[in-house]
DSSP file (Angstrom, degrees, kcal/mol; ACC not computed):
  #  RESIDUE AA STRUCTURE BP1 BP2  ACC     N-H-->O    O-->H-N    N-H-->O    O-->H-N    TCO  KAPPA ALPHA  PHI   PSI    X-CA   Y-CA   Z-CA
    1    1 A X     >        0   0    0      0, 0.0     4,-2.6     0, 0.0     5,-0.1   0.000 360.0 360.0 360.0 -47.1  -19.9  -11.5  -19.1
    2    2 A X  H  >  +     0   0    0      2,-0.2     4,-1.3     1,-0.2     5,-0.1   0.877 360.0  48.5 -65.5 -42.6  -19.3  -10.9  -15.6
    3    3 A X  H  > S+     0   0    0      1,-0.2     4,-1.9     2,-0.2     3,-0.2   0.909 113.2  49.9 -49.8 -43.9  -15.2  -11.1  -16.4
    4    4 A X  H  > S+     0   0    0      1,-0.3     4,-1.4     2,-0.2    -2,-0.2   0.802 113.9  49.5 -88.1 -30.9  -16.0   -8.4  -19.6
    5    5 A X  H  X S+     0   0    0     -4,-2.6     4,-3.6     1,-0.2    -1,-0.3   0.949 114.1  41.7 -81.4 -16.6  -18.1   -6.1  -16.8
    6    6 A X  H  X S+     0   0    0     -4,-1.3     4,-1.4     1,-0.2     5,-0.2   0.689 110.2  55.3 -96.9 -19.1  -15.2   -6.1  -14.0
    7    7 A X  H  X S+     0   0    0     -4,-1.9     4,-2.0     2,-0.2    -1,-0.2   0.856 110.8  46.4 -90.3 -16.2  -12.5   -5.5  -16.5
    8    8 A X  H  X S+     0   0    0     -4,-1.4     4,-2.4    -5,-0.2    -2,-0.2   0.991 115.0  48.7 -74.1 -43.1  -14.6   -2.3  -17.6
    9    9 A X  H  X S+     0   0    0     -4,-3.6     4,-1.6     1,-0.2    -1,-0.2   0.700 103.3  52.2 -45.6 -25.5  -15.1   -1.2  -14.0
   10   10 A X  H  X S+     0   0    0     -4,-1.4     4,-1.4     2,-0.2    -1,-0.2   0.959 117.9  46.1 -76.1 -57.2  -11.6   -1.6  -13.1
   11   11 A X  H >X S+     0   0    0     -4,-2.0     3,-3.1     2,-0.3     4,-1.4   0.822 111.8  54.2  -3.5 -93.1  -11.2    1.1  -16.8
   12   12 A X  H 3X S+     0   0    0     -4,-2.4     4,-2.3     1,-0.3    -1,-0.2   0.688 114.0  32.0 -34.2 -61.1  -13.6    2.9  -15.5
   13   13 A X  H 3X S+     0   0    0     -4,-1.6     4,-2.0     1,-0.2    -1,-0.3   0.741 115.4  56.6 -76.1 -13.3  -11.9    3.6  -11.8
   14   14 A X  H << S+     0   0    0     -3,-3.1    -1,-0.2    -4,-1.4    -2,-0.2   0.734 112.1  45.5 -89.9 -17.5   -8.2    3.6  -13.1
   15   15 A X  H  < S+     0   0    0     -4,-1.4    -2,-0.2     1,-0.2    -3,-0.1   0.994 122.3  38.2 -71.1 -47.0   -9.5    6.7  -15.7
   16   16 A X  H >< S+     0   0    0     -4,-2.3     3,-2.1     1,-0.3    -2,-0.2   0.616  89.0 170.6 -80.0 -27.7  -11.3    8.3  -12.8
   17   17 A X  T 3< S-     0   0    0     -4,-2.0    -1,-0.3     1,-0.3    -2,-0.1  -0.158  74.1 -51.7  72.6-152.3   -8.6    7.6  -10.0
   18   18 A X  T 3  S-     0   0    0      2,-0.2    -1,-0.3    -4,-0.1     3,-0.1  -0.357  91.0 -86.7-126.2  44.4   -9.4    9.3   -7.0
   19   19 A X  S <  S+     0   0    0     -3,-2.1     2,-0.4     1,-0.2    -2,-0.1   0.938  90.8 128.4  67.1  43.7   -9.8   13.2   -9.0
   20   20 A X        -     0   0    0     -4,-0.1    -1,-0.2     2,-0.0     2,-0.2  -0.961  49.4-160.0-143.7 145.5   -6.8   13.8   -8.7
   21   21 A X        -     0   0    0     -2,-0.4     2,-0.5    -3,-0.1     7,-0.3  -0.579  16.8-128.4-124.9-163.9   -3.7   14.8  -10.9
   22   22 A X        -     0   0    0     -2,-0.2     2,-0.4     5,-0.1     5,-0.1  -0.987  17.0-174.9-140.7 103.8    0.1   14.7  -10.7
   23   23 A X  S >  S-     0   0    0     -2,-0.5     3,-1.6     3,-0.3    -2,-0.0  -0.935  79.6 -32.7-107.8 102.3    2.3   17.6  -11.3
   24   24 A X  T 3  S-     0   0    0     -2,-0.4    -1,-0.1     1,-0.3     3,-0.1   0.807 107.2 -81.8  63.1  14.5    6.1   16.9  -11.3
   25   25 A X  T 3  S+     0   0    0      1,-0.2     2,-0.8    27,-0.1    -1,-0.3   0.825  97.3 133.1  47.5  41.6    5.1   14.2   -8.8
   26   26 A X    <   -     0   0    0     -3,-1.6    -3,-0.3    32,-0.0    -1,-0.2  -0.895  60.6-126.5-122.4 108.6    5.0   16.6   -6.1
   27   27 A X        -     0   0    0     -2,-0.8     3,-0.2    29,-0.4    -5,-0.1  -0.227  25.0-128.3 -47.0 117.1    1.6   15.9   -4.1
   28   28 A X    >   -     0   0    0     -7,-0.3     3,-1.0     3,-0.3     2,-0.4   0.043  42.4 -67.8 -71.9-161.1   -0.1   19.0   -3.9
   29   29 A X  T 3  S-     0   0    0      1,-0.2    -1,-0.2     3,-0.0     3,-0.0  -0.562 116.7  -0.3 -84.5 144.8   -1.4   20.1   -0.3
   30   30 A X  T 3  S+     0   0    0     -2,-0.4     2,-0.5    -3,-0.2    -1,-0.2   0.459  99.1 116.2  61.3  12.2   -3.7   18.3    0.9
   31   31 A X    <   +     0   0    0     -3,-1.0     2,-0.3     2,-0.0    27,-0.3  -0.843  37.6 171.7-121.3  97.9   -4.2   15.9   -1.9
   32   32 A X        -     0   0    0     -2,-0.5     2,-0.9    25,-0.1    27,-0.2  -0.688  44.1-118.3-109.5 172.2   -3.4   12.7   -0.8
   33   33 A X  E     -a   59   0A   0     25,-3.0    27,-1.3    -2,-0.3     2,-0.5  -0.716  38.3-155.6 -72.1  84.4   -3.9    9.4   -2.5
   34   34 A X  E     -a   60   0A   0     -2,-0.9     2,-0.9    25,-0.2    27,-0.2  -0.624   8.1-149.2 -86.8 110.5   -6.8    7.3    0.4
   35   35 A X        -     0   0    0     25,-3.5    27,-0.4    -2,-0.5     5,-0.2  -0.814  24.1-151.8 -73.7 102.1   -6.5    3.6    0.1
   36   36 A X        -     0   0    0     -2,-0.9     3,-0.2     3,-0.2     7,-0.2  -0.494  22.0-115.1 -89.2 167.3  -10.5    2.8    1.1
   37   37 A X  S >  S+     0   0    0      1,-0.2     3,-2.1     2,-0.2     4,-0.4   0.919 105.9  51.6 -59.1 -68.5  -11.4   -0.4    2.8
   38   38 A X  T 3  S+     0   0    0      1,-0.3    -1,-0.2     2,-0.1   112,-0.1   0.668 118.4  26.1 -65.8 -12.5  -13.5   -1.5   -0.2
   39   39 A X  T 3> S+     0   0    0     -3,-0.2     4,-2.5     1,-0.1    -1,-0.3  -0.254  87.3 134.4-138.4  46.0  -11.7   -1.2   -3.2
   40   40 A X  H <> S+     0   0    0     -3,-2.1     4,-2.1     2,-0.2    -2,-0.1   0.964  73.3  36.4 -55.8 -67.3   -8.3   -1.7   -1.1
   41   41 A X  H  > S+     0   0    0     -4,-0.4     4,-2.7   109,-0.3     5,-0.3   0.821 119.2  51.6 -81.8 -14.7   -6.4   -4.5   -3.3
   42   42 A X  H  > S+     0   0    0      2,-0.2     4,-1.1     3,-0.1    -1,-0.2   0.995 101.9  53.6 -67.7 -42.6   -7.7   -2.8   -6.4
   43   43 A X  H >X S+     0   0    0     -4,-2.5     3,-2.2     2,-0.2     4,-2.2   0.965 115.9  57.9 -35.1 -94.2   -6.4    0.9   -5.2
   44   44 A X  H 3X S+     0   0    0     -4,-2.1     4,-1.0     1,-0.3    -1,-0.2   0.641 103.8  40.2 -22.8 -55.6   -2.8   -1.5   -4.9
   45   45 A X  H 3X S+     0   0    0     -4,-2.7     4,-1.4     1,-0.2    -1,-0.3   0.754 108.4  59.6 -96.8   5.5   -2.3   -2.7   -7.7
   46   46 A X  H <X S+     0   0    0     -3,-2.2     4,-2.3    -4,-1.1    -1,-0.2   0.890 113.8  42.4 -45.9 -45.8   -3.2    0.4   -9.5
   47   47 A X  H  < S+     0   0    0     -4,-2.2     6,-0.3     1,-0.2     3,-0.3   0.950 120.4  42.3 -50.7 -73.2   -0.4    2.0   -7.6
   48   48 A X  H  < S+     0   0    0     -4,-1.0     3,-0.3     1,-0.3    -1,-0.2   0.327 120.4  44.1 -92.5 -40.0    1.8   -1.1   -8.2
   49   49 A X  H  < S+     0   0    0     -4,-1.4     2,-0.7    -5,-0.1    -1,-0.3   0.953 125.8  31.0 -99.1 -78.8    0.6   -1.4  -12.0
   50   50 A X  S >X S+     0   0    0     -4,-2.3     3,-1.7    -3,-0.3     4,-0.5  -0.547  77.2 153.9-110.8  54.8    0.8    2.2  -12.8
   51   51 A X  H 3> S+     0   0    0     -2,-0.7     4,-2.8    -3,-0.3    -1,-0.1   0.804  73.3  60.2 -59.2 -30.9    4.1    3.0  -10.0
   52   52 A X  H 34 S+     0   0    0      1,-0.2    -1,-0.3     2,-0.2    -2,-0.1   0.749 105.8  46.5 -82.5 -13.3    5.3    6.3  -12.4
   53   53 A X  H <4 S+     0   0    0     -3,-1.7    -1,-0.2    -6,-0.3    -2,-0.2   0.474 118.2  42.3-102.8   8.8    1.7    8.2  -11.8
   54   54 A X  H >< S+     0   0    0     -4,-0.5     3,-2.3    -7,-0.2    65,-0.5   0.682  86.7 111.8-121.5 -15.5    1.8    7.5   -7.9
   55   55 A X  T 3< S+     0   0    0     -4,-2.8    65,-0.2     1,-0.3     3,-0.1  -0.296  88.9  16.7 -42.2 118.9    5.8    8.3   -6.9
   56   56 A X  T 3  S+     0   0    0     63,-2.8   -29,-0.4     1,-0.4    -1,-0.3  -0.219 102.2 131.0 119.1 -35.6    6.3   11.3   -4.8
   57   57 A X    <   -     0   0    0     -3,-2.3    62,-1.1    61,-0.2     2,-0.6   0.148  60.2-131.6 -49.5 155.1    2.7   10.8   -4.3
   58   58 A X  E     - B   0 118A   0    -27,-0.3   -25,-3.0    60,-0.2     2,-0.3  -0.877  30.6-174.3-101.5 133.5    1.5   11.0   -0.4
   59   59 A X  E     -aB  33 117A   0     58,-1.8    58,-3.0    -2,-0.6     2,-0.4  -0.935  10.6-162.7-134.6 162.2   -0.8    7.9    0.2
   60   60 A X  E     +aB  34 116A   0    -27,-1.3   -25,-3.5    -2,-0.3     2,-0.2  -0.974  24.1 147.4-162.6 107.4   -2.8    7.2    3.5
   61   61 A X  E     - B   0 115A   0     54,-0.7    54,-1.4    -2,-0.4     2,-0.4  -0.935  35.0-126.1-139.4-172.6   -4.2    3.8    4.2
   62   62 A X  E     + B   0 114A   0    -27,-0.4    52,-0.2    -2,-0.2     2,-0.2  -0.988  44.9 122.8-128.2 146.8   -5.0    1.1    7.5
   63   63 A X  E     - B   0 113A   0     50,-1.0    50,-2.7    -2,-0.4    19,-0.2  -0.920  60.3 -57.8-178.0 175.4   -3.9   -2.1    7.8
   64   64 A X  E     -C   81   0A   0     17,-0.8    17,-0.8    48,-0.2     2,-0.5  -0.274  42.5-125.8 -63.5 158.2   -1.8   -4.3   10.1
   65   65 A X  E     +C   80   0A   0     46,-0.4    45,-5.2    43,-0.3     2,-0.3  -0.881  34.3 168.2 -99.1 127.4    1.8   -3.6   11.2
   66   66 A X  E     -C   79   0A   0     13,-1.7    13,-3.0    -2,-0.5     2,-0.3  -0.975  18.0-162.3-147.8 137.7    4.6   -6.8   10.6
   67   67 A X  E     -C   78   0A   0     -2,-0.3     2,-0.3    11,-0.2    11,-0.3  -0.903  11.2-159.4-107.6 134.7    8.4   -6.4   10.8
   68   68 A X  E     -C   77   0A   0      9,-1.6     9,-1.1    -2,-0.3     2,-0.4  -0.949  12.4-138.7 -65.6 118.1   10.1   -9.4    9.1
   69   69 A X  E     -C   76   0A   0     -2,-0.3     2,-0.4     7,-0.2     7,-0.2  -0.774  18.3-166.1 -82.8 121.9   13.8  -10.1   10.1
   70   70 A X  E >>> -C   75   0A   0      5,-2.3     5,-1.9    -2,-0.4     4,-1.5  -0.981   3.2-166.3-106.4 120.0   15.9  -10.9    6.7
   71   71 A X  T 345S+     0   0    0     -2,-0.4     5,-0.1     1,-0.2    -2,-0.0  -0.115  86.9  67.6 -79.5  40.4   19.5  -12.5    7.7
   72   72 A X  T 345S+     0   0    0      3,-0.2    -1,-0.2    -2,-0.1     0, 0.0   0.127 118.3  23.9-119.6 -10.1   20.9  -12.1    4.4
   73   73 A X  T <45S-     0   0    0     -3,-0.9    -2,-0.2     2,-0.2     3,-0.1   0.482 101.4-136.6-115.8 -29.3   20.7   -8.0    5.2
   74   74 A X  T  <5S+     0   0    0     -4,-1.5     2,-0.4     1,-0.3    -3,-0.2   0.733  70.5  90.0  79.9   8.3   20.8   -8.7    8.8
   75   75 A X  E   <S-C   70   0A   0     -5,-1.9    -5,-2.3    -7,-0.0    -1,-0.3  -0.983  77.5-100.2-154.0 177.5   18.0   -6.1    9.5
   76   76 A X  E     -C   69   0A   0     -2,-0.4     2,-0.4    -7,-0.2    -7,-0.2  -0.234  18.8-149.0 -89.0 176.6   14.2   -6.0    9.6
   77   77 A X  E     -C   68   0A   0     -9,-1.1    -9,-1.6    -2,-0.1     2,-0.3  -0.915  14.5-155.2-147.6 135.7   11.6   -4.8    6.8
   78   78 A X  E     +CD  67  98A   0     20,-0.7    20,-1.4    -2,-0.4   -11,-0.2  -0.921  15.0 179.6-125.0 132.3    8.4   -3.3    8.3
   79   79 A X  E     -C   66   0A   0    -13,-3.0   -13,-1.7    18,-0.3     2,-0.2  -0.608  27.3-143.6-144.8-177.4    5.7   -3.5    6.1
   80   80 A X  E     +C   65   0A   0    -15,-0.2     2,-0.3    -2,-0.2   -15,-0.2  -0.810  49.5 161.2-151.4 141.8    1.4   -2.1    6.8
   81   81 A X  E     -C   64   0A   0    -17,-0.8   -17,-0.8    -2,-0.2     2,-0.2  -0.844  37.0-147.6-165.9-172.5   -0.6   -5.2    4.7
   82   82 A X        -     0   0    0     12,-0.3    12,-1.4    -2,-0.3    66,-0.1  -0.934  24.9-115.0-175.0 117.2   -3.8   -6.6    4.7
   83   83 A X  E     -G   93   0B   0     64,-2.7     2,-0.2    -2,-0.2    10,-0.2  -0.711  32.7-139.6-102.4 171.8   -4.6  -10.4    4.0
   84   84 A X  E     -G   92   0B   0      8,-3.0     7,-0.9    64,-0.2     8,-0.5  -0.831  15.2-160.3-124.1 148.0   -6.6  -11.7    0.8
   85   85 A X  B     +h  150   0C   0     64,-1.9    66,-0.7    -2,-0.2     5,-0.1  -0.925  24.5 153.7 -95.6  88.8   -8.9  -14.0   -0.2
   86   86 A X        -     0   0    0     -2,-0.2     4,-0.2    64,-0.2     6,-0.0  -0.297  55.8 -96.6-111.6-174.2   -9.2  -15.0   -3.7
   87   87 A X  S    S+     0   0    0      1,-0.2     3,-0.1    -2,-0.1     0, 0.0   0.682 114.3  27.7-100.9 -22.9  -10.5  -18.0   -5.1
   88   88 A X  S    S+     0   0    0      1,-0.2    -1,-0.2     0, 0.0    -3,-0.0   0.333 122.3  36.1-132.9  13.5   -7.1  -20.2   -5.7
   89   89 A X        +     0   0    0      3,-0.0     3,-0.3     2,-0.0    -1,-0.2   0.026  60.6 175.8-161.7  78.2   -4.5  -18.8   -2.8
   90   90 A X        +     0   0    0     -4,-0.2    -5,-0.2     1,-0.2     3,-0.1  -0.292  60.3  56.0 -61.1 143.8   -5.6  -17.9    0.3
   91   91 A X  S    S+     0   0    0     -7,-0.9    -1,-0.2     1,-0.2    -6,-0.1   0.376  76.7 129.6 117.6   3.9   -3.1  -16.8    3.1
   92   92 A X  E     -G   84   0B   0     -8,-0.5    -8,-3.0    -3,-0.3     2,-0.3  -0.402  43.7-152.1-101.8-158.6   -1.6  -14.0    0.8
   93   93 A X  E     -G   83   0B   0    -10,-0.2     2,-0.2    -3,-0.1   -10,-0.2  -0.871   6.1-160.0-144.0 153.4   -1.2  -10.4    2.2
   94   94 A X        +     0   0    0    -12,-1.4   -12,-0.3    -2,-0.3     2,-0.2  -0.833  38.1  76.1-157.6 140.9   -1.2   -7.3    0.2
   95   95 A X        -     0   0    0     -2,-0.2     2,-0.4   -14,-0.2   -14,-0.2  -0.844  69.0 -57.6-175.2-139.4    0.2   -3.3    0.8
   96   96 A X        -     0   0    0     -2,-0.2    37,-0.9   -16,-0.2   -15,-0.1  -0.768  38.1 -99.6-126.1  89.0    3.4   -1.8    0.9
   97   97 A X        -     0   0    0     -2,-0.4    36,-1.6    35,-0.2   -18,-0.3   0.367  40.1-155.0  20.0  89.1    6.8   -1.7    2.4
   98   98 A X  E     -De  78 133A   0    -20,-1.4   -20,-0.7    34,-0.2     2,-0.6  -0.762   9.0-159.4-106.5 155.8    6.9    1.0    5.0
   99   99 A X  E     - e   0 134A   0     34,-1.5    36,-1.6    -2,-0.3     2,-0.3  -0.959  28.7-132.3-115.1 127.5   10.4    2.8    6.0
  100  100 A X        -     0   0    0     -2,-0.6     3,-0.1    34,-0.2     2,-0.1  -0.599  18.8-121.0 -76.5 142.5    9.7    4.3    9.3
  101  101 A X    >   -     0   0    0     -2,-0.3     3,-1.3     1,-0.2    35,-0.1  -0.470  53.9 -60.0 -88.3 165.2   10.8    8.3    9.9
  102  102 A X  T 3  S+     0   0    0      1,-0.2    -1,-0.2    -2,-0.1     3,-0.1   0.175 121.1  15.5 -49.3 148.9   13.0    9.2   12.4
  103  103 A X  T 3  S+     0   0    0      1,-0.2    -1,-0.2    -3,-0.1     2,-0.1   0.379  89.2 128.0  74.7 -14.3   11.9    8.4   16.2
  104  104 A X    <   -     0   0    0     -3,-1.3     2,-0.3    33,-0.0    -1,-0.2  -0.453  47.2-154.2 -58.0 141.1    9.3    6.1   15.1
  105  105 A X        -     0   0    0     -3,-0.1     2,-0.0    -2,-0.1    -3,-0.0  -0.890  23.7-110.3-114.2 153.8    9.5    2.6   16.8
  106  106 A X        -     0   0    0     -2,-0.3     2,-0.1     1,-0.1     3,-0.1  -0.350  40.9-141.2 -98.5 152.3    8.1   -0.5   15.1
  107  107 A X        -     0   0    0      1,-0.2     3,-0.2     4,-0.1   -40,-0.1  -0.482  32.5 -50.6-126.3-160.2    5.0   -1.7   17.0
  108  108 A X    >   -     0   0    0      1,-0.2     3,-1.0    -2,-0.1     2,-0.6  -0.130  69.6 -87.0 -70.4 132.0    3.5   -5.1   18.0
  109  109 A X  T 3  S+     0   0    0      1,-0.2   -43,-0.2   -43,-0.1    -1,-0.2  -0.184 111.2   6.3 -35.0  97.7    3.0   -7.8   15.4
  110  110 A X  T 3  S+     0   0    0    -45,-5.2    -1,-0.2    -2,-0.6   -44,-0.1   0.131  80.4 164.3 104.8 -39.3   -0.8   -6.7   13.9
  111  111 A X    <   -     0   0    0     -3,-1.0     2,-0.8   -46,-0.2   -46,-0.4   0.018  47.9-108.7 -69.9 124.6   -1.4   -4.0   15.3
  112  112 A X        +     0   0    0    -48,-0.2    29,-2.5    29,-0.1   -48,-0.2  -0.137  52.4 166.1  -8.9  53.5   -4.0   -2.1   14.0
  113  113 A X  E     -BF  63 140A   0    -50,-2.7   -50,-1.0    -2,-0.8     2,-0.3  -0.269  33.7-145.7-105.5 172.3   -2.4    1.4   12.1
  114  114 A X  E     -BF  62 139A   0     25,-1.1    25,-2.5   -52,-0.2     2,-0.3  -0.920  31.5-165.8-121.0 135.9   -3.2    4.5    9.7
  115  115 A X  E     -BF  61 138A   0    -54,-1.4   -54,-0.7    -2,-0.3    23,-0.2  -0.756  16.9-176.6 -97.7 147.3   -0.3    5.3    7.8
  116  116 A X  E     +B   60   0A   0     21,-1.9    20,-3.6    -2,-0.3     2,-0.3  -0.793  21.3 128.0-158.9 129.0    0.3    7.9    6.0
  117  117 A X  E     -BF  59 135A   0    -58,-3.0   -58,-1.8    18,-0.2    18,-0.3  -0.936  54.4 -81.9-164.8-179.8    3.7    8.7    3.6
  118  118 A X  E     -BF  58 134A   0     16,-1.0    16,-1.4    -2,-0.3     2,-0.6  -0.409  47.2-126.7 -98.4 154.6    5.4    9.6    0.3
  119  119 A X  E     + F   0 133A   0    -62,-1.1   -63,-2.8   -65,-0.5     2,-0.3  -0.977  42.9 158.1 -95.3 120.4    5.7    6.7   -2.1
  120  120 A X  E     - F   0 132A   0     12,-3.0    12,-3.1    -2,-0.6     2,-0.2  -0.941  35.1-123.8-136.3 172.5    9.2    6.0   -3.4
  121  121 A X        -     0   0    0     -2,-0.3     2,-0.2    10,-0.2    10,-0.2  -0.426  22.9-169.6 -94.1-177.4   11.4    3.7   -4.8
  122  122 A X        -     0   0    0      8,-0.2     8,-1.3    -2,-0.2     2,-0.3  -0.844  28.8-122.4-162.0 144.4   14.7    2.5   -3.6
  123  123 A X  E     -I  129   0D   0     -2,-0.2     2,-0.4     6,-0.2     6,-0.2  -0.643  38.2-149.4 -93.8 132.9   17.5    0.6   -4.8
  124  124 A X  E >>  -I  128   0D   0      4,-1.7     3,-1.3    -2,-0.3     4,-0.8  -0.803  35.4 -92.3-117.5 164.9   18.2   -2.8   -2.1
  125  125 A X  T 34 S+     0   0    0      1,-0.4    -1,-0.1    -2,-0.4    -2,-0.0   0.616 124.1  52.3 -58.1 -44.2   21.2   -4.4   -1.3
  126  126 A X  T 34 S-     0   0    0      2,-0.2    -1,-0.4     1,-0.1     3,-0.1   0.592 114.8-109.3 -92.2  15.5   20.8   -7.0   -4.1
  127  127 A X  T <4 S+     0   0    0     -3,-1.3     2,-0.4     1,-0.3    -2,-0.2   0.915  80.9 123.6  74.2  46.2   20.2   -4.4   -6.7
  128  128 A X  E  <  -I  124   0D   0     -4,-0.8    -4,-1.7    -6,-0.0     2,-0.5  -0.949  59.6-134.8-122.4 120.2   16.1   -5.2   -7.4
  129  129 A X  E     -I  123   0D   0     -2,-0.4    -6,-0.2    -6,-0.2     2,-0.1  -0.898  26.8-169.0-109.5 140.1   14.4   -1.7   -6.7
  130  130 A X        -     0   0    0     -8,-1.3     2,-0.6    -2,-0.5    -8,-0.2  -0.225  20.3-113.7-100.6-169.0   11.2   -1.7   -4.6
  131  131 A X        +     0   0    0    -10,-0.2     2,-0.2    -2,-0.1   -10,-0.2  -0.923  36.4 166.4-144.6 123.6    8.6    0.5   -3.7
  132  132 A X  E     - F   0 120A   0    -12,-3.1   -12,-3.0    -2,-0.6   -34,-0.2  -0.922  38.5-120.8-130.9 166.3    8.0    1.8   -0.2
  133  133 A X  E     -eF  98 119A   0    -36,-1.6   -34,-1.5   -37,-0.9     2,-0.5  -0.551  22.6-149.0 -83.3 168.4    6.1    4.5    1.9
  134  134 A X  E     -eF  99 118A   0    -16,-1.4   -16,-1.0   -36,-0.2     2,-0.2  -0.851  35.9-134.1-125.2 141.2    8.8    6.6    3.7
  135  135 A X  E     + F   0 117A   0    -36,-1.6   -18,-0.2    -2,-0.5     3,-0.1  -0.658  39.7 176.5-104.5 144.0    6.1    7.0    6.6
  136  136 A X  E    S+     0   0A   0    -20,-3.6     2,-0.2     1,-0.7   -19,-0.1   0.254  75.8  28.0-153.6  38.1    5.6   10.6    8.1
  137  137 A X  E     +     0   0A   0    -21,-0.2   -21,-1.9   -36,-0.0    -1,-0.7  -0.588  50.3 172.6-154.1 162.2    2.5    9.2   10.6
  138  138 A X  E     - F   0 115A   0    -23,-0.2     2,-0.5    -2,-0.2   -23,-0.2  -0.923   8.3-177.3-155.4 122.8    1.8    6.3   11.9
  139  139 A X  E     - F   0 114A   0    -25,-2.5   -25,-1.1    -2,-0.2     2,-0.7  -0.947  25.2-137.4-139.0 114.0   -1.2    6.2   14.5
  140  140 A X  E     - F   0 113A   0     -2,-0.5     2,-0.2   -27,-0.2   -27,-0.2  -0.702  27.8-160.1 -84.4 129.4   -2.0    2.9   16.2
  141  141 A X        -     0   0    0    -29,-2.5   -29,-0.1    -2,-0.7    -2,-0.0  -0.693  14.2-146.8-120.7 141.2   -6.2    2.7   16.1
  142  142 A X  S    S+     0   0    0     -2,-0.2     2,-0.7     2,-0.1    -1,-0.2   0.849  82.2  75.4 -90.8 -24.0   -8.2    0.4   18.5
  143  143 A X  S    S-     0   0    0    -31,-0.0     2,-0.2     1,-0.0    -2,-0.1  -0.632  76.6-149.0 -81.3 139.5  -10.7   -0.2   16.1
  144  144 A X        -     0   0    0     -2,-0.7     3,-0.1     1,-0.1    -2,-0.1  -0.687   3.0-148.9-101.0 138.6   -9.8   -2.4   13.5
  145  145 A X        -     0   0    0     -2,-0.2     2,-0.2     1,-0.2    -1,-0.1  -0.133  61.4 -50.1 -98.3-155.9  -11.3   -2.3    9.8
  146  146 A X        -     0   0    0      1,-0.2    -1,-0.2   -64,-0.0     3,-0.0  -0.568  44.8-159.0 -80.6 134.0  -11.6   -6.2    7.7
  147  147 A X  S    S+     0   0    0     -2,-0.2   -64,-2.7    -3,-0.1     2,-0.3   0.623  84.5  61.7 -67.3 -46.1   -8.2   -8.0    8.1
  148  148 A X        +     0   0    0    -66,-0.1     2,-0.3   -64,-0.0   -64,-0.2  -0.716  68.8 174.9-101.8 156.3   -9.4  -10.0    4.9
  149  149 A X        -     0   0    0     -2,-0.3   -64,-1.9   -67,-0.1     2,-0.1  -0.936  42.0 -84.8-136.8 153.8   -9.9   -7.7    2.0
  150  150 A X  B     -h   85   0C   0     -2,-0.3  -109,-0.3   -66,-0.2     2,-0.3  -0.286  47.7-130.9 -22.2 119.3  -10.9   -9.4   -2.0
  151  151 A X        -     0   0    0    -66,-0.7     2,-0.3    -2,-0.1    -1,-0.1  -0.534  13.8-149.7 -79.0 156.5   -7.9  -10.4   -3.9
  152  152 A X        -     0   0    0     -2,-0.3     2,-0.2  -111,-0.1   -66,-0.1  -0.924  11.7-136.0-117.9 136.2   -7.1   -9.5   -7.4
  153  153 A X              0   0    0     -2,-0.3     0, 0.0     1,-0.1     0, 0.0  -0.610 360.0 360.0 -75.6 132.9   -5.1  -11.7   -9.8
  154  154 A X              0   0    0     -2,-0.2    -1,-0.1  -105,-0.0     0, 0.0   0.579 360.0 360.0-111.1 360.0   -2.3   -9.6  -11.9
């Protein structure tokens, strides 16, 4: 019962979105996509789920900042994440891949940001395309929202 009510709520919020609609994927002003605290990994994999109704889109969330070094590219991947808790694998992380704009500098392992940035795809090196924010803010915030957010299985 409980399964049969969460899979109608999750309906329910992917019909309703956040009120907002998609023309030519060009965000209109001042309607951007806000990742909220509470419904954080659901808002993901909605994106993630449904990638062709959020491209182009501007999206705006908080979460920590981590650069990963990969030596098989030889350069770092900066990502804005959030860890999860779910019921069979704790320790995983979810957000998004961010490509920092020009003059931005990657900041301290964790630290506390709002992002805010177009979503696109891109073709990588081994020929797998991802999805990242191309960033165009980044504001390190001293207060910090929940580190651990609810998991979702997909």
């Amino acid at each position: 019962m409980k399964r049969k009510l969460l899979m109608i709520f999750l309906a329910l919020l992917l019909l309703v979105g956040c009120g907002l609609t998609l023309s030519d994927n060009v965000p209109p002003e001042g309607n951007v996509v806000e990742i909220t605290e509470q419904f954080f990994s659901v808002q993901i994999h909605s994106i993630l789920l449904n990638r062709a109704d959020y491209l182009g889109r501007a999206i705006r969330y908080e979460g920590m900042f981590r650069s990963v070094y990969w030596s098989p590219t030889d350069r770092y991947y900066h990502y804005v994440l959030r860890n999860t808790e779910d019921c069979c694998s704790p320790g995983g992380v979810i957000g998004f891949e961010v490509q920092l704009a020009d003059g931005m500098e990657p900041l301290e392992h964790d630290a506390w940001v709002l992002v805010e940035g177009i979503l696109e795809e891109y073709l990588a090196e081994d020929g797998t395309t991802y999805l990242r924010i191309a960033l165009t803010s980044m504001e390190e915030l001293e207060e910090r929202g929940a580190e651990f957010v609810p998991g979702t299985k997909m």
